[in-house]
SERO-4910 file (N, C-alpha, C, O; in steps of 0.05 Angstrom, whole numbers):
BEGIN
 pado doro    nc1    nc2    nc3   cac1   cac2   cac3    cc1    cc2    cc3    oc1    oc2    oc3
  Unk    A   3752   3656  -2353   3765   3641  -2331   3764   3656  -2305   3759   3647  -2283
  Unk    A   3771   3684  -2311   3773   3697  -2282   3743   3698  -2267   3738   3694  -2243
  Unk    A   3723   3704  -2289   3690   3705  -2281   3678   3682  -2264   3664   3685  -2243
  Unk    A   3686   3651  -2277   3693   3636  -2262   3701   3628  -2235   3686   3618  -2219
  Unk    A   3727   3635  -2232   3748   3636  -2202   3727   3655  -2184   3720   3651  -2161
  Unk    A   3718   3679  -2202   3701   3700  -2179   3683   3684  -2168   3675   3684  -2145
  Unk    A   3676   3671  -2187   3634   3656  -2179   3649   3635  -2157   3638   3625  -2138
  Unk    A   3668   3633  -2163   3668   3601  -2139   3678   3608  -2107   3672   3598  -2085
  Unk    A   3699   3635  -2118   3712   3650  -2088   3682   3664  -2071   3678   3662  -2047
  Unk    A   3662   3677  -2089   3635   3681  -2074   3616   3661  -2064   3600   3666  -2047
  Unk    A   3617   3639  -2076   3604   3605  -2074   3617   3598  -2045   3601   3593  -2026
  Unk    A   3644   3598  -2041   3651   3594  -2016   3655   3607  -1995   3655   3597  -1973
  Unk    A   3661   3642  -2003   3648   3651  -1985   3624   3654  -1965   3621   3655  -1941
  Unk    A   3608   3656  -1985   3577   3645  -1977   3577   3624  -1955   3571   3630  -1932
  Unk    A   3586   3599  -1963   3582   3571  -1947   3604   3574  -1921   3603   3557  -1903
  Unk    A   3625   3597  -1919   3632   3587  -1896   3633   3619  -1875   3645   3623  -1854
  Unk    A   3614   3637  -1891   3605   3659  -1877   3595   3656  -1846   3572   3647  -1845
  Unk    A   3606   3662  -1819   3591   3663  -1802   3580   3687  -1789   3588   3706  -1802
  Unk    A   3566   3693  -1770   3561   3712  -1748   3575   3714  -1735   3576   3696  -1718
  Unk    A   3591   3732  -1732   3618   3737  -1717   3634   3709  -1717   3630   3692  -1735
  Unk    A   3650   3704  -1698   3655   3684  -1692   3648   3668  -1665   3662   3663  -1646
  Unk    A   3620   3662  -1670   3602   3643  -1658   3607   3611  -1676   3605   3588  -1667
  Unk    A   3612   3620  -1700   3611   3587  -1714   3583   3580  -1725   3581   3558  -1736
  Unk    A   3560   3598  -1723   3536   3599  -1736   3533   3617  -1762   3537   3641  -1767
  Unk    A   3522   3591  -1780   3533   3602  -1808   3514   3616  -1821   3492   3608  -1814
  Unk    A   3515   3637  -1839   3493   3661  -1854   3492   3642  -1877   3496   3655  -1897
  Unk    A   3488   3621  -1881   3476   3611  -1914   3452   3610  -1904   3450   3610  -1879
  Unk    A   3430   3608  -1920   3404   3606  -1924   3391   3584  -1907   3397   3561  -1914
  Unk    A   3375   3587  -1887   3373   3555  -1873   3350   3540  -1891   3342   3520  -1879
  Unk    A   3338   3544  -1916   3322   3536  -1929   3342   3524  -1951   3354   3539  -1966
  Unk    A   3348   3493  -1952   3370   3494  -1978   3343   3482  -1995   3322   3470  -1988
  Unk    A   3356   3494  -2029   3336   3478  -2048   3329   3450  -2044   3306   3441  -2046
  Unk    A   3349   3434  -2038   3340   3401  -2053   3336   3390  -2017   3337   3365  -2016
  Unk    A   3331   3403  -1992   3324   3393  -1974   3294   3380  -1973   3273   3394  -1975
  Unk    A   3293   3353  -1970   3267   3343  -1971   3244   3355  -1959   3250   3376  -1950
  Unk    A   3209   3349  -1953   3194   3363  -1945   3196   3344  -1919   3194   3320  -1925
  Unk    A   3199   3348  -1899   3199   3337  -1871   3173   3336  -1852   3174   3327  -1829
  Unk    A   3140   3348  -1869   3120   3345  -1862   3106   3350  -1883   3108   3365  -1903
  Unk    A   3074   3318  -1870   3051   3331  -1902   3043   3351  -1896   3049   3364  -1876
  Unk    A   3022   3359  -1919   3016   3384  -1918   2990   3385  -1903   2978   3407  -1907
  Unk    A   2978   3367  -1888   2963   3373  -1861   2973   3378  -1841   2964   3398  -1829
  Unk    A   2995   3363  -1829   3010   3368  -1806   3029   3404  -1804   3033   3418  -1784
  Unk    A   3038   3409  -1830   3039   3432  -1836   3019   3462  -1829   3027   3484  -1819
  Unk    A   2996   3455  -1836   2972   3472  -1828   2969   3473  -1798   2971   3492  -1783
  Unk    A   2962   3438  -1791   2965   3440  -1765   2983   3454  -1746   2976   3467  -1726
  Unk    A   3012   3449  -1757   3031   3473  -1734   3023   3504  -1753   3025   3522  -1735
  Unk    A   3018   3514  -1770   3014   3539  -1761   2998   3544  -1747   3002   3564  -1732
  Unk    A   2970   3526  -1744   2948   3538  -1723   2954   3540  -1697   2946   3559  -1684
  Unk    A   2969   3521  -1687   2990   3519  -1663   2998   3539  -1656   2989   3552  -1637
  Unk    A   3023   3545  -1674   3036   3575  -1671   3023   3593  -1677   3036   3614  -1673
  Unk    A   2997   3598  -1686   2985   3617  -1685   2965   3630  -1663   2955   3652  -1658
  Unk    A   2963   3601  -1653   2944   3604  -1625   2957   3609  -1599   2950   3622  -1579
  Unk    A   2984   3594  -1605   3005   3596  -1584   3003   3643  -1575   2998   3658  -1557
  Unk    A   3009   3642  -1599   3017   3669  -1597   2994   3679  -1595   2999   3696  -1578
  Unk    A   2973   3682  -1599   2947   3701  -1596   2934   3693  -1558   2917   3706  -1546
  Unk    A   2946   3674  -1551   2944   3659  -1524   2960   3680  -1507   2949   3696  -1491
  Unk    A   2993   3676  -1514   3018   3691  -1504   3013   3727  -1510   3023   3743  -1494
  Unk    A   3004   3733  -1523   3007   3764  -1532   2981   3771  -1515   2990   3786  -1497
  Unk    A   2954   3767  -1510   2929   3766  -1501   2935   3778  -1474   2929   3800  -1465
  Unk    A   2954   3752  -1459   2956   3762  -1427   2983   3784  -1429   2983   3804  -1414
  Unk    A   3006   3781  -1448   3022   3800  -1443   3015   3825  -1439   3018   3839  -1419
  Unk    A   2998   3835  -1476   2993   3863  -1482   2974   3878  -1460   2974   3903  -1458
  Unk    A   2959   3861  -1445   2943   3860  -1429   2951   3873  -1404   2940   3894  -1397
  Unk    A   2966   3864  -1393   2990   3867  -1368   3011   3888  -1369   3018   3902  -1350
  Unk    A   3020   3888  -1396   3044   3915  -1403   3025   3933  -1402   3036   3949  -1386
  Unk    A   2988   3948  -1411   2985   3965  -1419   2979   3968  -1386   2980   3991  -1377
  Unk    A   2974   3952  -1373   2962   3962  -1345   2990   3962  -1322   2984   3962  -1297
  Unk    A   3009   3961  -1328   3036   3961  -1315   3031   4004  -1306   3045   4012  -1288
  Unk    A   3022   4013  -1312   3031   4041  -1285   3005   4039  -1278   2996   4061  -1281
  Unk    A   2991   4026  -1271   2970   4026  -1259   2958   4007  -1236   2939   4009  -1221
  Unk    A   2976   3989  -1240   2975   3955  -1230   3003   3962  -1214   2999   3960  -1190
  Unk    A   3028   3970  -1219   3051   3980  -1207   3058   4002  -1197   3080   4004  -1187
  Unk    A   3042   4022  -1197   3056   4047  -1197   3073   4067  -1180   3077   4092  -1182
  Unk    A   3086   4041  -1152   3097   4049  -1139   3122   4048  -1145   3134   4028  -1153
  Unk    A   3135   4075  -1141   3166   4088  -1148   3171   4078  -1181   3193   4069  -1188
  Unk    A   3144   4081  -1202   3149   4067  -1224   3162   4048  -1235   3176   4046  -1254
  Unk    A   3154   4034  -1216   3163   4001  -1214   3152   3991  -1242   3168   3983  -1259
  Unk    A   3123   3991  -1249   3120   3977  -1273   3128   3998  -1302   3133   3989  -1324
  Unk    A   3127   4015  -1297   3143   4033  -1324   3172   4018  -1324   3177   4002  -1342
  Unk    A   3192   4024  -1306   3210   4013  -1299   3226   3992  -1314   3249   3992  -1324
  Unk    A   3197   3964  -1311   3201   3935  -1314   3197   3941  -1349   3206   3924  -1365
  Unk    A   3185   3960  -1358   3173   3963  -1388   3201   3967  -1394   3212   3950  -1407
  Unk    A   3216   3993  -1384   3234   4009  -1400   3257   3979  -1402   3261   3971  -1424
  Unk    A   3269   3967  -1380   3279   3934  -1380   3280   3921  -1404   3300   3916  -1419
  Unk    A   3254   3914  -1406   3252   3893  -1423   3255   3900  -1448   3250   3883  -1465
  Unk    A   3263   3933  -1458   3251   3950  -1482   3286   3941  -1490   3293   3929  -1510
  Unk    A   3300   3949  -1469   3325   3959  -1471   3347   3923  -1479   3367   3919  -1493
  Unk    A   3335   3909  -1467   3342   3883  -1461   3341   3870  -1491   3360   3859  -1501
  Unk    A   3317   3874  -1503   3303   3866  -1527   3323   3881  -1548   3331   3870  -1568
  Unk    A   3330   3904  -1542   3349   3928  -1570   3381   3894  -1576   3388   3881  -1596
  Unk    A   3390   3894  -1542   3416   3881  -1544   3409   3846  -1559   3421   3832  -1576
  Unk    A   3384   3841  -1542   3385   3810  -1557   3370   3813  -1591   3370   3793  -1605
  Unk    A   3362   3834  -1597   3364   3833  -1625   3397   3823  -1641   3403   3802  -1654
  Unk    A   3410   3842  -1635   3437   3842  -1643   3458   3816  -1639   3476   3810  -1654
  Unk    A   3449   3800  -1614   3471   3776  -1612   3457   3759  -1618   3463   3751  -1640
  Unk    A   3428   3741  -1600   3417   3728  -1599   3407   3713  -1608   3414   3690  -1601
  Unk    A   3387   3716  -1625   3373   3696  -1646   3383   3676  -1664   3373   3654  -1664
  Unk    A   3410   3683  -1687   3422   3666  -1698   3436   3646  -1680   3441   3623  -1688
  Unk    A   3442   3655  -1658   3462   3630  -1640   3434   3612  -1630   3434   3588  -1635
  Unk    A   3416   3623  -1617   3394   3611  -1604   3384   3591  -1620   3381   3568  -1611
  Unk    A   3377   3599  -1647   3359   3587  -1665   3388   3561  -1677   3382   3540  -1666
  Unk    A   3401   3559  -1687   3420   3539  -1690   3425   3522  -1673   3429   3499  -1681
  Unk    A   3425   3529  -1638   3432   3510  -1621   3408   3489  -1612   3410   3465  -1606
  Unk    A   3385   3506  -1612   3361   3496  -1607   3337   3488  -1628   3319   3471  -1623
  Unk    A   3338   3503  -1655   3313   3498  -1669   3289   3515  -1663   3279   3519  -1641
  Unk    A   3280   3526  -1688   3261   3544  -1688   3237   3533  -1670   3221   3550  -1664
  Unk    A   3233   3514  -1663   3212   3498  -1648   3210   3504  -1625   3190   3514  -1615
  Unk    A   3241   3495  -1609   3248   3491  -1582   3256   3526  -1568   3254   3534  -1544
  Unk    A   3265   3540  -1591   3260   3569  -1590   3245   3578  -1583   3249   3596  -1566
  Unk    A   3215   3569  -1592   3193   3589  -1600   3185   3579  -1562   3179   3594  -1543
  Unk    A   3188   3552  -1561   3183   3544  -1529   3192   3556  -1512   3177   3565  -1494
  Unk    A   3219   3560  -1513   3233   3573  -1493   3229   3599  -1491   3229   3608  -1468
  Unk    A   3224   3616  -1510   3221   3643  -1510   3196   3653  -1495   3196   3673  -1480
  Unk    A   3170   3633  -1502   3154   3640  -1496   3145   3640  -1469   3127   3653  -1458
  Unk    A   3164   3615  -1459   3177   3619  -1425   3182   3636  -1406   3177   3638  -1382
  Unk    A   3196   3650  -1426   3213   3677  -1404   3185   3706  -1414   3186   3729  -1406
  Unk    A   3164   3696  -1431   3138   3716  -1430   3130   3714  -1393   3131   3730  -1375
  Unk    A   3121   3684  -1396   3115   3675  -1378   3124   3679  -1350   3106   3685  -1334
  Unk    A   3148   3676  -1340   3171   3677  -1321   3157   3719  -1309   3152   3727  -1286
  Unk    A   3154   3734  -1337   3153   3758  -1330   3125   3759  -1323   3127   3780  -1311
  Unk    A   3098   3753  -1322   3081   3753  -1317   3073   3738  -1289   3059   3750  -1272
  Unk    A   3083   3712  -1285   3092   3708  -1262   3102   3724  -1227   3096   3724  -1204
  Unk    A   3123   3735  -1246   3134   3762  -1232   3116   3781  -1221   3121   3789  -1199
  Unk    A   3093   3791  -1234   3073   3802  -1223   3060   3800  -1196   3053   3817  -1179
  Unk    A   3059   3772  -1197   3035   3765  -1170   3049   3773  -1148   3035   3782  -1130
  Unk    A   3077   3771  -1146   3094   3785  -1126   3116   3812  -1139   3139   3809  -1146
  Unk    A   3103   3833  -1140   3111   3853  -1153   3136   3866  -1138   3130   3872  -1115
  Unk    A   3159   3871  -1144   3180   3886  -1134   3206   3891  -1143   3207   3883  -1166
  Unk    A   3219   3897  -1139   3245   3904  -1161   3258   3880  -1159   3268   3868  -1178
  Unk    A   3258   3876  -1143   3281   3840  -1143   3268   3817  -1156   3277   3794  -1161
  Unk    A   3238   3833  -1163   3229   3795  -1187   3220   3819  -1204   3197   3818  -1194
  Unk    A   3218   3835  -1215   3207   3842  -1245   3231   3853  -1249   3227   3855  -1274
  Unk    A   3253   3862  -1247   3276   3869  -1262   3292   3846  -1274   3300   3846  -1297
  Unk    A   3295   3830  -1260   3309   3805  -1258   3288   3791  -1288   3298   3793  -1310
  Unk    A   3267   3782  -1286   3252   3775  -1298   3244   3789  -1329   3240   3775  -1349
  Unk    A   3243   3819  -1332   3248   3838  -1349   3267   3831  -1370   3264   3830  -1395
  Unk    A   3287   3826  -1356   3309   3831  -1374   3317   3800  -1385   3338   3798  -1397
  Unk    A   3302   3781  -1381   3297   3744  -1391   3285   3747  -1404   3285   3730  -1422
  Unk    A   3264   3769  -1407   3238   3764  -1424   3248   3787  -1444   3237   3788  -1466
  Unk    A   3260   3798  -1441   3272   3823  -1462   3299   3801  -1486   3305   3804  -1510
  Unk    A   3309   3784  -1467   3323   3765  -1474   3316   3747  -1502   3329   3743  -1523
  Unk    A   3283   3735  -1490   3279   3710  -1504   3260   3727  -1526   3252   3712  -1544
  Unk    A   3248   3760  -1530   3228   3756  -1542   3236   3768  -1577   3221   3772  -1595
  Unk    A   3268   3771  -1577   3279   3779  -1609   3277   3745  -1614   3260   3736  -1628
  Unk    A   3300   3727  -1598   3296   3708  -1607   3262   3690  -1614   3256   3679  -1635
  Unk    A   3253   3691  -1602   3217   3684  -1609   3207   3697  -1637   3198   3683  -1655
  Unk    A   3209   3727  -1639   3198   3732  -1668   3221   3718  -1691   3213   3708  -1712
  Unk    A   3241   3718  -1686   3258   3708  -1707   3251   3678  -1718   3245   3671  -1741
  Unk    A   3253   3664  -1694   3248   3634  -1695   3214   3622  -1716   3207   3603  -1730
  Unk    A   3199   3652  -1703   3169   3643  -1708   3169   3649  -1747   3158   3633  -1762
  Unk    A   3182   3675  -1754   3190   3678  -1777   3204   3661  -1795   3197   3662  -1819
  Unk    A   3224   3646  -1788   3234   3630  -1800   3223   3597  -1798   3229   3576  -1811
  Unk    A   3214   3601  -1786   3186   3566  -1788   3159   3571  -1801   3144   3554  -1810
  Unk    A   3155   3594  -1800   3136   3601  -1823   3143   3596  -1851   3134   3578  -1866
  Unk    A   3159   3611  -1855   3178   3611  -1875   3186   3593  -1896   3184   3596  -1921
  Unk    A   3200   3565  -1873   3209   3542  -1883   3186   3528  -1894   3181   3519  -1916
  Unk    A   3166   3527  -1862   3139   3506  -1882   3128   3513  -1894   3116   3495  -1906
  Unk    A   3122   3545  -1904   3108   3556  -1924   3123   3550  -1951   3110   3555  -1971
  Unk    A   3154   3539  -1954   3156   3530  -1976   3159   3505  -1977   3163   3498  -2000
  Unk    A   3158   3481  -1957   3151   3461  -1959   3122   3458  -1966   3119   3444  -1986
  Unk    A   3095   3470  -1954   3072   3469  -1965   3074   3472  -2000   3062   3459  -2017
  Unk    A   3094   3493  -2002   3085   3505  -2034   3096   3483  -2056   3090   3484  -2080
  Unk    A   3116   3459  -2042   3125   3434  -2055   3100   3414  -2061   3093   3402  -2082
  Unk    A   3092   3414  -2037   3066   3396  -2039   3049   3405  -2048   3035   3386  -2055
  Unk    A   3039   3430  -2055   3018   3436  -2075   3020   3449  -2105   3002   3450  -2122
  Unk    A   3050   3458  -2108   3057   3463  -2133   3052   3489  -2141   3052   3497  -2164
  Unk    A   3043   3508  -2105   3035   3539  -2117   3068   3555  -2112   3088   3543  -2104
  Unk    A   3066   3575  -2117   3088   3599  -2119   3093   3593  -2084   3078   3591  -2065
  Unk    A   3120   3593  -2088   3131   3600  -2052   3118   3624  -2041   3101   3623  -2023
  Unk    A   3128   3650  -2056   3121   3672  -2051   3091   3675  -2027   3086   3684  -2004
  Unk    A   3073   3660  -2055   3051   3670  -2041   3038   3649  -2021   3017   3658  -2009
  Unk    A   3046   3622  -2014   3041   3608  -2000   3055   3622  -1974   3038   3624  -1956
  Unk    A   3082   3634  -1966   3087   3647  -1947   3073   3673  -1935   3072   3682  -1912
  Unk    A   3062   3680  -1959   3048   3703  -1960   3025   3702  -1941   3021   3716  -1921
  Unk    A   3010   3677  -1953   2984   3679  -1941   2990   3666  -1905   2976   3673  -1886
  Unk    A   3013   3646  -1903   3018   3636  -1874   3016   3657  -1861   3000   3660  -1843
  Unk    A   3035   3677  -1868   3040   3708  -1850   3021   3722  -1856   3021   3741  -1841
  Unk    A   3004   3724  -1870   2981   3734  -1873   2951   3718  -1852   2932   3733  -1846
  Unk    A   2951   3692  -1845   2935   3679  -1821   2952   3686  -1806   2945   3709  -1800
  Unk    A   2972   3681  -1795   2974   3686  -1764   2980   3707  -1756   2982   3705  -1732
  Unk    A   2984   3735  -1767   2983   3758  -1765   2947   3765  -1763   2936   3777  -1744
  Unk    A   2934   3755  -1784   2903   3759  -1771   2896   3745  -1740   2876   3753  -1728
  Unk    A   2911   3727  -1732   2902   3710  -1707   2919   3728  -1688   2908   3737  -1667
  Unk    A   2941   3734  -1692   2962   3753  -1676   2949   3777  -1666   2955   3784  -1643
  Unk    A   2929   3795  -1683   2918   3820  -1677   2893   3818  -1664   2889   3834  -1646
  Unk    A   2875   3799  -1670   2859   3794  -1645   2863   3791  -1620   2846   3791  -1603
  Unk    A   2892   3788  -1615   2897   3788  -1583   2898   3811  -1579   2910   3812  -1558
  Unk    A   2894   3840  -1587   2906   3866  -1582   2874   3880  -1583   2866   3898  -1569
  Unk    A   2864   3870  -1598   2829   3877  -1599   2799   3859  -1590   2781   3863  -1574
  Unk    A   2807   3843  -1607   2779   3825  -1612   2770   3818  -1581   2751   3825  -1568
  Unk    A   2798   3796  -1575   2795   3785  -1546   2792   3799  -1521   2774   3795  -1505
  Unk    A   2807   3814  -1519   2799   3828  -1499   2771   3843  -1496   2757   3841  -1476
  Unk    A   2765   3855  -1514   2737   3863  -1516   2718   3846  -1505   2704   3850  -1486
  Unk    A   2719   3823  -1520   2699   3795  -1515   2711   3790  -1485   2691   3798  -1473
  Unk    A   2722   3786  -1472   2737   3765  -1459   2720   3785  -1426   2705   3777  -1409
  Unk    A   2733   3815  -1432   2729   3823  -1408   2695   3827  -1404   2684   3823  -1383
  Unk    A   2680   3835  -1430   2652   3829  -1414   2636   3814  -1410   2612   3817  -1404
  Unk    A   2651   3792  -1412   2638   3763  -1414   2648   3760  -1379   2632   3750  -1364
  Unk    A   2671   3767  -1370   2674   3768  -1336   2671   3778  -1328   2679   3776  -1304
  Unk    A   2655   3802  -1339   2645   3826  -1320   2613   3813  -1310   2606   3809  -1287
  Unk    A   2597   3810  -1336   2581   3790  -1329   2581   3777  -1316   2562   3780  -1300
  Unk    A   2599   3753  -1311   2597   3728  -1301   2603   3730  -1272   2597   3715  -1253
  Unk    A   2621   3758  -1273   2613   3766  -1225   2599   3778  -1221   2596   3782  -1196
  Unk    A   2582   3794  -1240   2553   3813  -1230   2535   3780  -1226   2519   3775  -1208
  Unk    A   2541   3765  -1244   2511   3738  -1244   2521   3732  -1214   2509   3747  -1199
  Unk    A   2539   3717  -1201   2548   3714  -1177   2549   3715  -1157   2546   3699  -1138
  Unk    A   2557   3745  -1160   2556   3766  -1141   2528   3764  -1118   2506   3770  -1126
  Unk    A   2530   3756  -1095   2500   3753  -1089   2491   3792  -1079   2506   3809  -1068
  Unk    A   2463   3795  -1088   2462   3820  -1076   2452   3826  -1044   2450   3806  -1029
  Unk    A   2449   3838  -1040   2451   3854  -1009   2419   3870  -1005   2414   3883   -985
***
């Protein structure tokens, strides 16, 4: 009887556990008997989405951060905007993502986050402490919440896929984060390689000579 009373006092702990007191609850956002809410094409289709999304978004970021003291390097303005967004990113790990992702949806998340990438790249074309600090610390903001959101919609449809095909969750998640992590690291290698001598080319062809 008491083994009992324990299982049910931890049953409801569970269900009315929050994150501080925000009112956003720590149960599992995957419940068992939740229906599959997409087939399993349209499924494939948003990972490729989110996978391109991000090899799109990471491409011009990684791009831009590695050339930030070189492209900025007055009064280490772009180190500066790096150290920002480093520091910005520690705090919105800690509050951010569970409130974000509840109010909005891992979807509307992954949108918004990838916004304030944007907003900071933007900031560039007019470089100075009053738009890349300001901007830094939005994009340090939205980018805990973005990996969280992108993790947990993987996640979900990788076990909705694994309903519709009848394989192991495990490894149906496995292999999702296993594609878009291969599409993810080509923005840090593949592309750039390709990308820049294909426009190095294309202003020497141009270029009229003299």
């Amino acid at each position: 009887m008491e083994s009992t009373n324990g299982l049910q006092e931890k049953t409801d702990l569970e269900n009315t556990a929050q994150f501080g007191n925000s009112g956003v609850s720590l149960t599992p956002i995957i419940e068992p008997n939740r229906p599959v809410q997409m087939s399993k094409w349209r499924i494939l289709k948003n990972l490729c989405v989110v996978s391109f999304g991000f090899l799109c978004l990471f491409t011009s970021f990684s791009s831009l951060s590695n050339l930030q003291s070189s492209l900025n390097k007055d009064d280490g303005l772009g180190v500066g905007g790096l150290a920002v967004i480093y520091s910005a990113l520690v705090v919105s790990c800690m509050f951010v993502p569970p409130i974000m992702i509840a109010k909005l949806g891992c979807k509307w998340t992954i949108v918004v986050s990838m916004c304030c990438y944007i907003l900071y790249m933007a900031a560039n074309f007019y470089a100075i402490w009053e738009t890349i600090v300001p901007s830094a610390i939005v994009l340090g903001f939205g980018a805990a919440p973005l990996w969280s959101a992108k993790c947990t919609y993987l996640t979900e449809t990788g076990v909705w896929y694994s309903r519709h095909t009848g394989k192991l969750e495990d490894d149906i998640i496995n292999r999702f984060f296993g594609f878009f992590f291969m599409s993810f690291q080509t923005s840090k290698y593949i592309v750039p390689s390709a990308v820049i001598p294909f426009f190095s080319f294309s202003f020497f062809f141009f270029f009229d000579d003299i």
